[in-house]
Backbone and ligand atoms as CSV (ligand in chain L), in Angstrom:
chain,resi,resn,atom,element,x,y,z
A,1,UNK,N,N,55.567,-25.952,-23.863
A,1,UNK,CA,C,54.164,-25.613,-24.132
A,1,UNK,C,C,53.825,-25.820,-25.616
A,2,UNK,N,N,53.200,-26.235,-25.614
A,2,UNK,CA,C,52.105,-26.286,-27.521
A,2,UNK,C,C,51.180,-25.878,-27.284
A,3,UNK,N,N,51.449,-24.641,-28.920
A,3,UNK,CA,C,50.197,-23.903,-29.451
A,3,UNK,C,C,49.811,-24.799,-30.283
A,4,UNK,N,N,48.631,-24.864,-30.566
A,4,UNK,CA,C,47.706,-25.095,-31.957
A,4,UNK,C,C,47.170,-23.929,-32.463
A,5,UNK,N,N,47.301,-24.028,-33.770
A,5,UNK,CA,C,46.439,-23.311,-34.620
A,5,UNK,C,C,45.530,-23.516,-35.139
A,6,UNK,N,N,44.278,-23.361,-35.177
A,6,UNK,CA,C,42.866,-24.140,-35.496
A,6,UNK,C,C,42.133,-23.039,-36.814
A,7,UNK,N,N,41.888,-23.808,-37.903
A,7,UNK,CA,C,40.671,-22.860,-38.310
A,7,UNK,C,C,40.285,-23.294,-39.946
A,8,UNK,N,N,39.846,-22.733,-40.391
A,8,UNK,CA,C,39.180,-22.957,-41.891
A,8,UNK,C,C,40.266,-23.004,-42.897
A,9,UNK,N,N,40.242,-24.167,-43.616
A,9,UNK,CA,C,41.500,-24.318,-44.784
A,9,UNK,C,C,41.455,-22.551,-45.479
A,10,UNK,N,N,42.941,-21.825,-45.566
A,10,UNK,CA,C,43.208,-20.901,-46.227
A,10,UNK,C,C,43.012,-19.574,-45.483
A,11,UNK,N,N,43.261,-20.123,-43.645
A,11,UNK,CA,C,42.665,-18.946,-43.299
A,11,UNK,C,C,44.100,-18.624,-42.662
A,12,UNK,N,N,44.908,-19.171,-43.233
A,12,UNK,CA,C,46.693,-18.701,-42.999
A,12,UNK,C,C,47.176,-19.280,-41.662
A,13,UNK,N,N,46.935,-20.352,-41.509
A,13,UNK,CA,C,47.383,-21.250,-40.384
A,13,UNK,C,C,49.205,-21.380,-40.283
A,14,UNK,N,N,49.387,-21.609,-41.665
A,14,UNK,CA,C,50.881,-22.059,-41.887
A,14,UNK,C,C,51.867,-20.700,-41.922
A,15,UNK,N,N,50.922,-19.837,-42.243
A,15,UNK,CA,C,51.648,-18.653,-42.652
A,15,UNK,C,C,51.796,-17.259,-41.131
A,16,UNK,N,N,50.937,-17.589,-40.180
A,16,UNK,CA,C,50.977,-17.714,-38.769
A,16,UNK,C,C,51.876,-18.512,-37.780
A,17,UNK,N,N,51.810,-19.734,-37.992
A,17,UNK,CA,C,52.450,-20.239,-37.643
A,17,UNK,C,C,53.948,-20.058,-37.844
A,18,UNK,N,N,54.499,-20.310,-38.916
A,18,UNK,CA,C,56.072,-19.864,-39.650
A,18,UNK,C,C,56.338,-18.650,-39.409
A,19,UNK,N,N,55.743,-17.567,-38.915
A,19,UNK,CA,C,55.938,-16.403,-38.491
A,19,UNK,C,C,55.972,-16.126,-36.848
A,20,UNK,N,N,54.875,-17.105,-36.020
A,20,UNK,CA,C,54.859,-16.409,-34.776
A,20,UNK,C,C,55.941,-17.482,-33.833
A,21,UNK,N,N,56.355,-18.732,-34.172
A,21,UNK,CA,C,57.357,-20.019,-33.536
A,21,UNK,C,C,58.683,-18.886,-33.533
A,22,UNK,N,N,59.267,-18.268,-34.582
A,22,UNK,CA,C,60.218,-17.950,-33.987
A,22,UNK,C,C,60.237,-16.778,-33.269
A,23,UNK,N,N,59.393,-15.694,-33.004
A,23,UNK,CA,C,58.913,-14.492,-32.231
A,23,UNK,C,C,58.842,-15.584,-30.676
A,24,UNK,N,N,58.600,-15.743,-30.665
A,24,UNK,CA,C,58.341,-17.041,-29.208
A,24,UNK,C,C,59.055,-17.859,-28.880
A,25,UNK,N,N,60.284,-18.120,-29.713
A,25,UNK,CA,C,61.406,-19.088,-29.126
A,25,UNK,C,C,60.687,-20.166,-29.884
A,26,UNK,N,N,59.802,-20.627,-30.271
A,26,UNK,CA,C,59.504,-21.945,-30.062
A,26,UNK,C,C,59.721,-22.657,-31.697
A,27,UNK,N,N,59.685,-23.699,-31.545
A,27,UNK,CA,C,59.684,-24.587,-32.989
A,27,UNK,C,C,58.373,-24.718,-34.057
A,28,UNK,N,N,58.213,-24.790,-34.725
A,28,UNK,CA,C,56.887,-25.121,-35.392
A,28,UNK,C,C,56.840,-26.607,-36.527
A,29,UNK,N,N,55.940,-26.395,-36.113
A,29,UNK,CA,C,55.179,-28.020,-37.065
A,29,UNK,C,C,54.167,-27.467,-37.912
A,30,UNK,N,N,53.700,-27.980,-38.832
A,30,UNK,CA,C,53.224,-27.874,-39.945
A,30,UNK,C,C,52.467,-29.440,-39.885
A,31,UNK,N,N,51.254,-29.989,-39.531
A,31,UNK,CA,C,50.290,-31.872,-39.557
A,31,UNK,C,C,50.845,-32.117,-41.193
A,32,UNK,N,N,50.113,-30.888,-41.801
A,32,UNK,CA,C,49.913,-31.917,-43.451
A,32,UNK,C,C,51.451,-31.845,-43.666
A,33,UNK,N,N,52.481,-30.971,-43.327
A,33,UNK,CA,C,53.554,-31.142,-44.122
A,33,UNK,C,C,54.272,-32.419,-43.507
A,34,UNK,N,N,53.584,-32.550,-42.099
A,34,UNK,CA,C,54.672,-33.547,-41.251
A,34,UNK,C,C,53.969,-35.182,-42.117
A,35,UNK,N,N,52.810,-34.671,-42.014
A,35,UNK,CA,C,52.165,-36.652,-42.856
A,35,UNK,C,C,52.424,-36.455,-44.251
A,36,UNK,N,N,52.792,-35.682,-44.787
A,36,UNK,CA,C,53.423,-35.568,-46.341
A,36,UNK,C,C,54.264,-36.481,-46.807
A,37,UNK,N,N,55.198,-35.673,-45.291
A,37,UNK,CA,C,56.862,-36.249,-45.409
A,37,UNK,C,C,57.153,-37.978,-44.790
A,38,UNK,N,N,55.617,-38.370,-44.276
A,38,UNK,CA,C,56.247,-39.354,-43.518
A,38,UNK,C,C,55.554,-40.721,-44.654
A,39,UNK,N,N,54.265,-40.173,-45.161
A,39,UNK,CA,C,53.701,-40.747,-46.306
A,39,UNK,C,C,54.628,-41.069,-47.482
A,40,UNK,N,N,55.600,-39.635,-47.612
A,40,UNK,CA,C,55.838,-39.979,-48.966
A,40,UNK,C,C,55.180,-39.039,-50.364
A,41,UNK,N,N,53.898,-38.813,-49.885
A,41,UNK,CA,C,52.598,-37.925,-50.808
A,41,UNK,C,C,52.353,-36.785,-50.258
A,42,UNK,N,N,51.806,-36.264,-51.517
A,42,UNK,CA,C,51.313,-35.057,-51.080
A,42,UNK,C,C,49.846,-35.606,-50.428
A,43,UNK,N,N,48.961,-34.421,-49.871
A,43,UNK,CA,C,47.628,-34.455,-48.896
A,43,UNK,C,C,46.626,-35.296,-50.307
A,44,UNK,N,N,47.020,-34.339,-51.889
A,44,UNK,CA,C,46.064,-34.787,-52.721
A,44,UNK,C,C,46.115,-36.279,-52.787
A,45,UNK,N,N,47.523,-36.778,-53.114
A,45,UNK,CA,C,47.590,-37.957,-53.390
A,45,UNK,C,C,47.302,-39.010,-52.311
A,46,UNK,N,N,47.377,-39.170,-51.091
A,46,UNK,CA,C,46.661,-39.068,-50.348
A,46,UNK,C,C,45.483,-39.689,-50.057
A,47,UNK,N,N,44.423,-38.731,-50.586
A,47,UNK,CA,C,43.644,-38.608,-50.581
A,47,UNK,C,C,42.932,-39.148,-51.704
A,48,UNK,N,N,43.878,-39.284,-52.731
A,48,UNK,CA,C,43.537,-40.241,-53.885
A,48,UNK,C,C,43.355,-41.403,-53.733
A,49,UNK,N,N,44.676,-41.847,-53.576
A,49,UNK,CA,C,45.527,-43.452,-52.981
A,49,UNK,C,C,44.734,-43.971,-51.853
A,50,UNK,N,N,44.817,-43.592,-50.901
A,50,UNK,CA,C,44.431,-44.483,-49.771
A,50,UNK,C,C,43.238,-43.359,-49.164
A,51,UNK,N,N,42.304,-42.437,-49.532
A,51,UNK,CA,C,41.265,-42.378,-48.816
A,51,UNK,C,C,41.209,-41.124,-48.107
A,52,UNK,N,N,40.318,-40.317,-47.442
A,52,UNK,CA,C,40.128,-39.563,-46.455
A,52,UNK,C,C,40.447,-40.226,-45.221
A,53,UNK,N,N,39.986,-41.227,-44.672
A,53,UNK,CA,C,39.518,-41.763,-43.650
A,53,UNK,C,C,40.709,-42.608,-43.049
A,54,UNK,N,N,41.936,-42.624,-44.088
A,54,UNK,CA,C,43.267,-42.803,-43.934
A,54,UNK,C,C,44.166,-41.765,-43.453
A,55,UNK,N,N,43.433,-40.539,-44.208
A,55,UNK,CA,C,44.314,-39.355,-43.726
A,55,UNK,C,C,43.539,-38.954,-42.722
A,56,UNK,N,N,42.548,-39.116,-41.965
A,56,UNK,CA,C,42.057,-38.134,-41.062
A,56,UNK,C,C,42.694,-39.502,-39.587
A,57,UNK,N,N,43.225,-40.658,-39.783
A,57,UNK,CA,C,43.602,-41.396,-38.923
A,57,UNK,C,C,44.982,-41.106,-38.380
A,58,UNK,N,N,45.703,-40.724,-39.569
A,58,UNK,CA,C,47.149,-39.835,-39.354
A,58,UNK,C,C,47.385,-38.676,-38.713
A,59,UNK,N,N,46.360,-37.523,-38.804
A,59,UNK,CA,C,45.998,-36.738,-38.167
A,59,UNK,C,C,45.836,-36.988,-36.601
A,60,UNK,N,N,44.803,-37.719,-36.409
A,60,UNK,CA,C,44.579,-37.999,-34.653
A,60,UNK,C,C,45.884,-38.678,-34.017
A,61,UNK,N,N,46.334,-39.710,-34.754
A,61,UNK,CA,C,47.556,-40.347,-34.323
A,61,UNK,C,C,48.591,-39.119,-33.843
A,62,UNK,N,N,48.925,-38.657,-34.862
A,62,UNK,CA,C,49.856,-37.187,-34.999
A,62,UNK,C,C,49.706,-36.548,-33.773
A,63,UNK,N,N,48.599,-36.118,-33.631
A,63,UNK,CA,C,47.937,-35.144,-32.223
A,63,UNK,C,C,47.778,-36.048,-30.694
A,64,UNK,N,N,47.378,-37.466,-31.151
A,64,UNK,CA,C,47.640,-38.451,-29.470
A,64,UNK,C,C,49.571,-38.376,-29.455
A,65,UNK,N,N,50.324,-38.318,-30.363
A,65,UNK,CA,C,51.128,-38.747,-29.828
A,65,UNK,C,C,52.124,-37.757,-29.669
A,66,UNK,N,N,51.834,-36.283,-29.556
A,66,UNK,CA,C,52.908,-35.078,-28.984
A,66,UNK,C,C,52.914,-34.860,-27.925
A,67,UNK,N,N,54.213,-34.580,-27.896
A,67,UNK,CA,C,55.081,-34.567,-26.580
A,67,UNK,C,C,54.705,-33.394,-25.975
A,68,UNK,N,N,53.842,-32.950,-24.530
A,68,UNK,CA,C,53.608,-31.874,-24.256
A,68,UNK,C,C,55.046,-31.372,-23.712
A,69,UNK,N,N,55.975,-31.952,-23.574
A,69,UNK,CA,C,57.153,-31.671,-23.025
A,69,UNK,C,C,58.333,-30.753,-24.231
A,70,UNK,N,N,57.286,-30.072,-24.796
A,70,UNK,CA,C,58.246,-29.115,-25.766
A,70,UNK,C,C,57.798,-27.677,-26.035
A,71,UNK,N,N,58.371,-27.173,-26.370
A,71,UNK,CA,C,57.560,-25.577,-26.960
A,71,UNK,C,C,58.040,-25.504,-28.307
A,72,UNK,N,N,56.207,-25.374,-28.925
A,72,UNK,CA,C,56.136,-25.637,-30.541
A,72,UNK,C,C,54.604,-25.511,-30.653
A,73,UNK,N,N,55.080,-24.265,-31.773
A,73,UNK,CA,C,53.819,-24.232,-32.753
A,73,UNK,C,C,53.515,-25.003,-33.613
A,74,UNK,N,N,51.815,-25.503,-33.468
A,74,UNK,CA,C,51.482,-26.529,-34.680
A,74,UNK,C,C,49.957,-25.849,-35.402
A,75,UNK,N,N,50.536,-25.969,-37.019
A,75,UNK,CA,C,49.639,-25.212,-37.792
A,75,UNK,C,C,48.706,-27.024,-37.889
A,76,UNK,N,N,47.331,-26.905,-37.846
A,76,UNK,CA,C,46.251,-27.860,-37.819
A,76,UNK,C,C,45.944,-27.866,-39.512
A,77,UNK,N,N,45.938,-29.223,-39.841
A,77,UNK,CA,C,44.895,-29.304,-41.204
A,77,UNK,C,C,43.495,-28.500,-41.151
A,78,UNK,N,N,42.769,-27.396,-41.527
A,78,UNK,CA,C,41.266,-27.393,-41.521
A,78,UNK,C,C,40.362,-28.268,-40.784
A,79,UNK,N,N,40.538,-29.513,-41.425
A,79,UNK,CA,C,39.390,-30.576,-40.712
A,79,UNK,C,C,39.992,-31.149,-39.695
A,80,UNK,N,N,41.334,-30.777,-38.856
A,80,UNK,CA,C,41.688,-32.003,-37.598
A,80,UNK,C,C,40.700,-31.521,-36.699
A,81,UNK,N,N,40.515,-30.276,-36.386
A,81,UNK,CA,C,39.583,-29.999,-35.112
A,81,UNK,C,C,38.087,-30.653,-35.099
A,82,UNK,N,N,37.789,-31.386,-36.404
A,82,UNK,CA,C,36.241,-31.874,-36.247
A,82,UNK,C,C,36.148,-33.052,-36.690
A,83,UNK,N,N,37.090,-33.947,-36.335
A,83,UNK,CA,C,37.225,-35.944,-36.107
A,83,UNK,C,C,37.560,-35.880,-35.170
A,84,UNK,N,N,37.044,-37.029,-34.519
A,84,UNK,CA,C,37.279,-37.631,-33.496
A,84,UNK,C,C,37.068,-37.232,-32.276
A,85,UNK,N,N,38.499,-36.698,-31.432
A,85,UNK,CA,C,37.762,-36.009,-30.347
A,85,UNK,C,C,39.305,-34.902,-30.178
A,86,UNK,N,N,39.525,-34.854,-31.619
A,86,UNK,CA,C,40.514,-34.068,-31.146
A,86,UNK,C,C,41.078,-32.605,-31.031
A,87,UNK,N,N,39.989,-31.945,-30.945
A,87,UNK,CA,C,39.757,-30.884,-30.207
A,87,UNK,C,C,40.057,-30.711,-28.770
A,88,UNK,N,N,39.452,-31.963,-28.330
A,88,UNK,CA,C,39.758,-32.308,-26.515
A,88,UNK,C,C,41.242,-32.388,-26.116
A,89,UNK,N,N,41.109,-33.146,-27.205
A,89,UNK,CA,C,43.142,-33.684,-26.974
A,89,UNK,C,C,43.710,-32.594,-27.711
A,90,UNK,N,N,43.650,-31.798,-27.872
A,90,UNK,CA,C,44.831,-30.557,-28.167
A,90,UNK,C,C,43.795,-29.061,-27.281
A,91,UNK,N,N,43.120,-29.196,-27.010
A,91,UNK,CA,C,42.956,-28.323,-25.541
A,91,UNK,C,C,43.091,-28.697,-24.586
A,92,UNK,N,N,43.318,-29.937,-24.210
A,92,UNK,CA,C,44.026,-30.696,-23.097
A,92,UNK,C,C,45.461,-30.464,-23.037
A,93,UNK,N,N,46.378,-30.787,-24.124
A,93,UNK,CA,C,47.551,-30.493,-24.442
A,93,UNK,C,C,48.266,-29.187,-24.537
A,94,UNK,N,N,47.174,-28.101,-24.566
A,94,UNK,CA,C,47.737,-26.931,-24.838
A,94,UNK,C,C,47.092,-26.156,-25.027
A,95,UNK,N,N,47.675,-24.693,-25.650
A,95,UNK,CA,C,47.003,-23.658,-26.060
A,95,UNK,C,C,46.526,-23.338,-27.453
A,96,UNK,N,N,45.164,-23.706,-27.513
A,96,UNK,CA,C,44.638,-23.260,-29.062
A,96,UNK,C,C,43.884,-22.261,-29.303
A,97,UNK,N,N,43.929,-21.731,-30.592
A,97,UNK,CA,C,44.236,-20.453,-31.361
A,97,UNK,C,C,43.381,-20.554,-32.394
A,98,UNK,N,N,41.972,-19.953,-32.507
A,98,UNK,CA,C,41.225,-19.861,-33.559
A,98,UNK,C,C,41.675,-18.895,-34.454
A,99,UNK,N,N,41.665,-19.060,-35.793
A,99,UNK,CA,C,42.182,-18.367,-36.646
A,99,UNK,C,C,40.529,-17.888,-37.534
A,100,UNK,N,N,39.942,-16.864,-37.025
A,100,UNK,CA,C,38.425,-16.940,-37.724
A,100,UNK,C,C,38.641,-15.677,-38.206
A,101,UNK,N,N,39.068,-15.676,-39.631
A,101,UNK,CA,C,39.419,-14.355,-40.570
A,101,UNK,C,C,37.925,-14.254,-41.508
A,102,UNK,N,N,38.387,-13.263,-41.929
A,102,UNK,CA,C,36.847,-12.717,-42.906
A,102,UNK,C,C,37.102,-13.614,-43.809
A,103,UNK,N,N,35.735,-13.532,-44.735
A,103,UNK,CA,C,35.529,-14.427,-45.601
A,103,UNK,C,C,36.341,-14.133,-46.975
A,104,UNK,N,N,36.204,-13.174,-46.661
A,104,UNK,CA,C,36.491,-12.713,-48.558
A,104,UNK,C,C,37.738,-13.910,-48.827
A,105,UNK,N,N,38.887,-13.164,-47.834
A,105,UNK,CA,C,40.445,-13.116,-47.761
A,105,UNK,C,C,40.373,-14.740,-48.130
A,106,UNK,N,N,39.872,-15.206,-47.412
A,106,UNK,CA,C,39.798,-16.564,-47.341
A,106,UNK,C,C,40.119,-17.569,-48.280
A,107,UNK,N,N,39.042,-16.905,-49.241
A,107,UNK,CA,C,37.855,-17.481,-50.469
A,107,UNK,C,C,39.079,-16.791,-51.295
A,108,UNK,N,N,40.046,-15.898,-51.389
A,108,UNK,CA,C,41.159,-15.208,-51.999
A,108,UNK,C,C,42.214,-16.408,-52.119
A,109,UNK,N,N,42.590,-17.102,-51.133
A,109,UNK,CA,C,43.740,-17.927,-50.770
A,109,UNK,C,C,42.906,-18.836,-51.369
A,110,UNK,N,N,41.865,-19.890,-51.053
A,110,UNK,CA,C,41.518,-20.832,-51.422
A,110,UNK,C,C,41.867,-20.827,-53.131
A,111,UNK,N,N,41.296,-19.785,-54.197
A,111,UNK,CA,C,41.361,-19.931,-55.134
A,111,UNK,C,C,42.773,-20.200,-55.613
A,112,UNK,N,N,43.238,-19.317,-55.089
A,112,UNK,CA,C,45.096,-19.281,-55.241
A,112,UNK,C,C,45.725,-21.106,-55.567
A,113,UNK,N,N,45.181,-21.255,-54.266
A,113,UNK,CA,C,45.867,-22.446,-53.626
A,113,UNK,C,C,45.281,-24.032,-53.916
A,114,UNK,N,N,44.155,-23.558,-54.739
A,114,UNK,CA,C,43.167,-24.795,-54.865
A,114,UNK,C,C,43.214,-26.326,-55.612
A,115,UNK,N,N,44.700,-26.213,-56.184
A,115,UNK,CA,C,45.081,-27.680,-56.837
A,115,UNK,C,C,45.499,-28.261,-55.750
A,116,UNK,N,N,46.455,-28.001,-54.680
A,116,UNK,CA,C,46.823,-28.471,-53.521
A,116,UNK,C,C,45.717,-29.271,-52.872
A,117,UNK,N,N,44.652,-28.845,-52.762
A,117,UNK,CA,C,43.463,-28.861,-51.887
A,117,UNK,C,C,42.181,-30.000,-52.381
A,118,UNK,N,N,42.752,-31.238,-51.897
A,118,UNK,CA,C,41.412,-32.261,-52.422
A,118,UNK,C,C,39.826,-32.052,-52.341
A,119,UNK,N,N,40.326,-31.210,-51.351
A,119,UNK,CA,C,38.278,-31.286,-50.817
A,119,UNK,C,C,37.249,-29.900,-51.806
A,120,UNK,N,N,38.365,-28.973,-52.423
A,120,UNK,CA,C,37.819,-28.102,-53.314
A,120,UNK,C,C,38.165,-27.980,-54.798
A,121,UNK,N,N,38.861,-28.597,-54.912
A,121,UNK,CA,C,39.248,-29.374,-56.571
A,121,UNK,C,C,38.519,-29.185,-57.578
A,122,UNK,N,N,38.995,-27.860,-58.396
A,122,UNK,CA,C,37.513,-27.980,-59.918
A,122,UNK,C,C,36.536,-27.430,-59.454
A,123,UNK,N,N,36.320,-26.774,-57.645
A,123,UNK,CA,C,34.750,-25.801,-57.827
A,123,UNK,C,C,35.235,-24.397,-58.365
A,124,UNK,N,N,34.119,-24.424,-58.879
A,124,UNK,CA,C,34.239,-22.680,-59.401
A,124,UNK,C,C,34.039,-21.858,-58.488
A,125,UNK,N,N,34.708,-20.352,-58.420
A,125,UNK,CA,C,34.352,-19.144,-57.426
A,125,UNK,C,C,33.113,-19.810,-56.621
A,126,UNK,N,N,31.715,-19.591,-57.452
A,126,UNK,CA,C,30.823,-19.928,-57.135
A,126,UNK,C,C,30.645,-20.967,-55.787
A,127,UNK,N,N,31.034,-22.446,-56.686
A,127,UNK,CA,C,30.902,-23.205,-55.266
A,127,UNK,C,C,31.665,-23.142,-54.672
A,128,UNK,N,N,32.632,-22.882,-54.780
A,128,UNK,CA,C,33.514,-22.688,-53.551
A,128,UNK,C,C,32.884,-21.373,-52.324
A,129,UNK,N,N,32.007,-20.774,-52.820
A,129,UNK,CA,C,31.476,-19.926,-51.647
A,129,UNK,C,C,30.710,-20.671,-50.815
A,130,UNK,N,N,29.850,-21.366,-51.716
A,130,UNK,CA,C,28.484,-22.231,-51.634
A,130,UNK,C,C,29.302,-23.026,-50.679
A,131,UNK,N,N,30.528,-23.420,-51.521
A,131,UNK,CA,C,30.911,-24.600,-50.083
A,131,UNK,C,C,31.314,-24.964,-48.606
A,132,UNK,N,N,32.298,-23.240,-49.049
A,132,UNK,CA,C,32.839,-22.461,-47.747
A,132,UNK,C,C,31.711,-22.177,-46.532
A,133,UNK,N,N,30.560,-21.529,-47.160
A,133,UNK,CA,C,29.500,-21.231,-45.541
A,133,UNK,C,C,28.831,-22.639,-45.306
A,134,UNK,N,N,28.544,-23.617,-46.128
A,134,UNK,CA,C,28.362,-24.888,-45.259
A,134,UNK,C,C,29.317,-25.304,-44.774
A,135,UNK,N,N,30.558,-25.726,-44.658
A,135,UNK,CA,C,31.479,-26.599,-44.390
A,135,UNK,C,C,31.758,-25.516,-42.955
A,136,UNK,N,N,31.676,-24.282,-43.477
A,136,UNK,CA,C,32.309,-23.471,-42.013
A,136,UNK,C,C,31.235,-23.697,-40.976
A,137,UNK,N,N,29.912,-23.621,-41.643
A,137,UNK,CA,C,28.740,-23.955,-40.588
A,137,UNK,C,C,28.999,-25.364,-39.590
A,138,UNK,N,N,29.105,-26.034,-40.500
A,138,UNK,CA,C,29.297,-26.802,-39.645
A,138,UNK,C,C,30.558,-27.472,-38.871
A,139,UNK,N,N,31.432,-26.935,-39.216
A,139,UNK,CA,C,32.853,-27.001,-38.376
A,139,UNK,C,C,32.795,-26.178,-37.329
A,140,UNK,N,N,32.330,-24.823,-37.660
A,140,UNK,CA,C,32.393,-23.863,-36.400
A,140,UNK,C,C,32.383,-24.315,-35.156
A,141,UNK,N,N,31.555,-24.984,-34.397
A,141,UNK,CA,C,31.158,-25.509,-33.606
A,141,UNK,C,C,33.096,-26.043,-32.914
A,142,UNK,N,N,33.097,-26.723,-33.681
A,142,UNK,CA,C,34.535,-27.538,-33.292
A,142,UNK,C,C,35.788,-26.218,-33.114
A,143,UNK,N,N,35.500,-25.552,-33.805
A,143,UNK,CA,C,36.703,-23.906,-34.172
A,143,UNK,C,C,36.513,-23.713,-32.431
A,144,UNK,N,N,35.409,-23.124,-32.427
A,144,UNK,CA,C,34.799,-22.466,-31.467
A,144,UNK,C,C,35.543,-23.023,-30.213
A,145,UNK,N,N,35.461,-24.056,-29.719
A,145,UNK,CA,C,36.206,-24.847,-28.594
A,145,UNK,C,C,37.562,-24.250,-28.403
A,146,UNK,N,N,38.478,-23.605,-29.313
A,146,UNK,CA,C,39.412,-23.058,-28.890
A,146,UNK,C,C,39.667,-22.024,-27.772
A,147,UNK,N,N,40.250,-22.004,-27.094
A,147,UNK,CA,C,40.646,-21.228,-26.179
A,147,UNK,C,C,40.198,-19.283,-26.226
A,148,UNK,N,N,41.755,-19.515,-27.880
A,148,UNK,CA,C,41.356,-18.100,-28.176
A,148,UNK,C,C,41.146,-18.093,-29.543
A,149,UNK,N,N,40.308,-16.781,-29.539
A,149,UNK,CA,C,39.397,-16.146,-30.777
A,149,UNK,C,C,40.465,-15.043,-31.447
A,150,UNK,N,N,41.089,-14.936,-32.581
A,150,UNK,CA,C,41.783,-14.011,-32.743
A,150,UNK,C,C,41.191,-13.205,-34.031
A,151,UNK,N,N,40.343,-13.618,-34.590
A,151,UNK,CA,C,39.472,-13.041,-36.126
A,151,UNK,C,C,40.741,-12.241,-36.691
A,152,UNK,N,N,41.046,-11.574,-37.265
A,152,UNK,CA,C,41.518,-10.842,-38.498
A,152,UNK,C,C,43.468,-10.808,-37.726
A,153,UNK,N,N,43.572,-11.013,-36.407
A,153,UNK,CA,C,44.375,-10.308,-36.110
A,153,UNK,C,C,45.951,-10.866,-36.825
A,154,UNK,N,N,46.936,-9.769,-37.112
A,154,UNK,CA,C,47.942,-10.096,-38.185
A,154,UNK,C,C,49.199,-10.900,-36.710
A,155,UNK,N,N,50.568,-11.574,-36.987
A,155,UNK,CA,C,51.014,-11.771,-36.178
A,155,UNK,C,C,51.368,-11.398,-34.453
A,156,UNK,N,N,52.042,-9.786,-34.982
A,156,UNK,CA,C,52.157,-8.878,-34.130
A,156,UNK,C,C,51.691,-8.440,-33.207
A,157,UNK,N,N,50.010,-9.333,-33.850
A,157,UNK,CA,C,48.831,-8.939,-32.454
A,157,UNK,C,C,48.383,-10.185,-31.745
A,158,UNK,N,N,48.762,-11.109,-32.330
A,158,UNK,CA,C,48.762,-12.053,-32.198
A,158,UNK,C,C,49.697,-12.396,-31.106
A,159,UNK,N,N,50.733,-12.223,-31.107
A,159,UNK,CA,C,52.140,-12.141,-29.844
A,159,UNK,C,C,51.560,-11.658,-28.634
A,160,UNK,N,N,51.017,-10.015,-28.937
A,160,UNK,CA,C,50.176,-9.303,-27.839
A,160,UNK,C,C,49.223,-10.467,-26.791
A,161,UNK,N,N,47.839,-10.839,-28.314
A,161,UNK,CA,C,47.065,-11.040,-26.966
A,161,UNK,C,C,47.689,-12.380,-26.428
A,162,UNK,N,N,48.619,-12.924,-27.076
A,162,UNK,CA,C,49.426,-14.029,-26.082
A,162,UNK,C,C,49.956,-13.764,-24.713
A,163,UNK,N,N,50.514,-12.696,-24.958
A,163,UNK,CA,C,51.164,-12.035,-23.465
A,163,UNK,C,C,50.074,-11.520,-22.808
A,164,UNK,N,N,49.182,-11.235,-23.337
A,164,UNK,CA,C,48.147,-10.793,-22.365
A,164,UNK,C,C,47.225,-12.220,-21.598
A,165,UNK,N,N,47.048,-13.217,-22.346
A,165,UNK,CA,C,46.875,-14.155,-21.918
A,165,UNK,C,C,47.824,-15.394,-21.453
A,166,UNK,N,N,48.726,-15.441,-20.184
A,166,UNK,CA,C,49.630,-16.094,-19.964
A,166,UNK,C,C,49.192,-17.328,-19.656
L,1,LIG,C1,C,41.522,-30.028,-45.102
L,1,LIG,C2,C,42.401,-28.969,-45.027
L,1,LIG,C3,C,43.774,-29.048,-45.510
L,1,LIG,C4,C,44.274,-30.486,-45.528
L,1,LIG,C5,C,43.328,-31.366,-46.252
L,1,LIG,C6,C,41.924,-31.354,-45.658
L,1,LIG,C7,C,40.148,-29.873,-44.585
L,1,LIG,O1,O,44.630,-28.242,-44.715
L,1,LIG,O2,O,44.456,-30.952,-44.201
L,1,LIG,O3,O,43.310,-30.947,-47.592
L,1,LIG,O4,O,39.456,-30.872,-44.363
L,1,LIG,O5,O,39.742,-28.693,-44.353
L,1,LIG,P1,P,44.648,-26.620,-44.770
L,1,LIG,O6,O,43.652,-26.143,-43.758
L,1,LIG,O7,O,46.033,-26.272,-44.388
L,1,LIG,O8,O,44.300,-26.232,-46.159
């Protein structure tokens, strides 16, 4: 079986993920760390070098070509759920997992984490809020398609409403 993890850059996809694969037996994947390693680059460079539209092609590739024949958690880049159509193809494939945490926390990690991060590079607090409720506005839509809704919930509950939803 494959989980996906779906949701807004910094809303602890990886840090969910690396925590709930081994509670579950299962393996985990990490998209950006797996096209990192296969690139060579980091996401920034990347994104420097050869483009968005290079990396968002690696992404779909990545997601057409898993094996539903395994059990493994996969933490999603932010933006895979809203190219292409691959939302379809990983709710087709499996079980996905909205990760829709409060804002603050969010906008907490982003700052933290924000040299990593091409698409917020150099905004201040400021825009980075400014940027966060458009970009979420309009991704939502794609979030939303997930299966399940888990908002704030920490691993532990996370396991729960799994078992509750078999
Ligand atoms: C992106 C989110 C990033 C990474 C890339 C683009 C996005 O992943 O895939 O920088 O478009 O939201 P995280 O969600 O892990 O930060």
């Amino acid at each position: 079986m494959l989980i996906f993890l779906v949701g807004f850059m910094g809303c602890g996809k990886s840090y969910v993920g690396r925590n709930l694969a081994p509670m579950l037996g299962f393996d985990y994947v990490d998209v950006d760390k797996f096209i990192e390693e296969k690139e060579g680059m980091s996401i920034k460079e990347i994104f420097e070098l050869k483009g968005e539209d290079y990396f968002r092609k690696l992404e779909q590739q990545y997601l057409q070509d898993l094996d539903t024949d395994q059990n493994l958690v996969v933490s999603t880049g932010g933006g895979a759920p809203c190219f292409f159509d691959n939302m379809d193809v990983m709710n087709e494939k499996g079980l996905t997992i909205y990760l829709n945490r409060n804002k603050e926390k969010v906008i907490w990690r982003l700052l933290k984490g924000q040299h990593k991060r091409p698409l917020i590079a150099g905004l201040s607090e400021d825009e980075l809020k400014v940027f966060y409720d458009e970009r979420l506005e309009s991704r939502k839509p794609f979030y939303e398609k997930a299966k399940l809704h888990v908002g704030d919930a920490d691993v532990p509950e996370i396991l729960d409403i799994l078992k509750k939803n078999p």
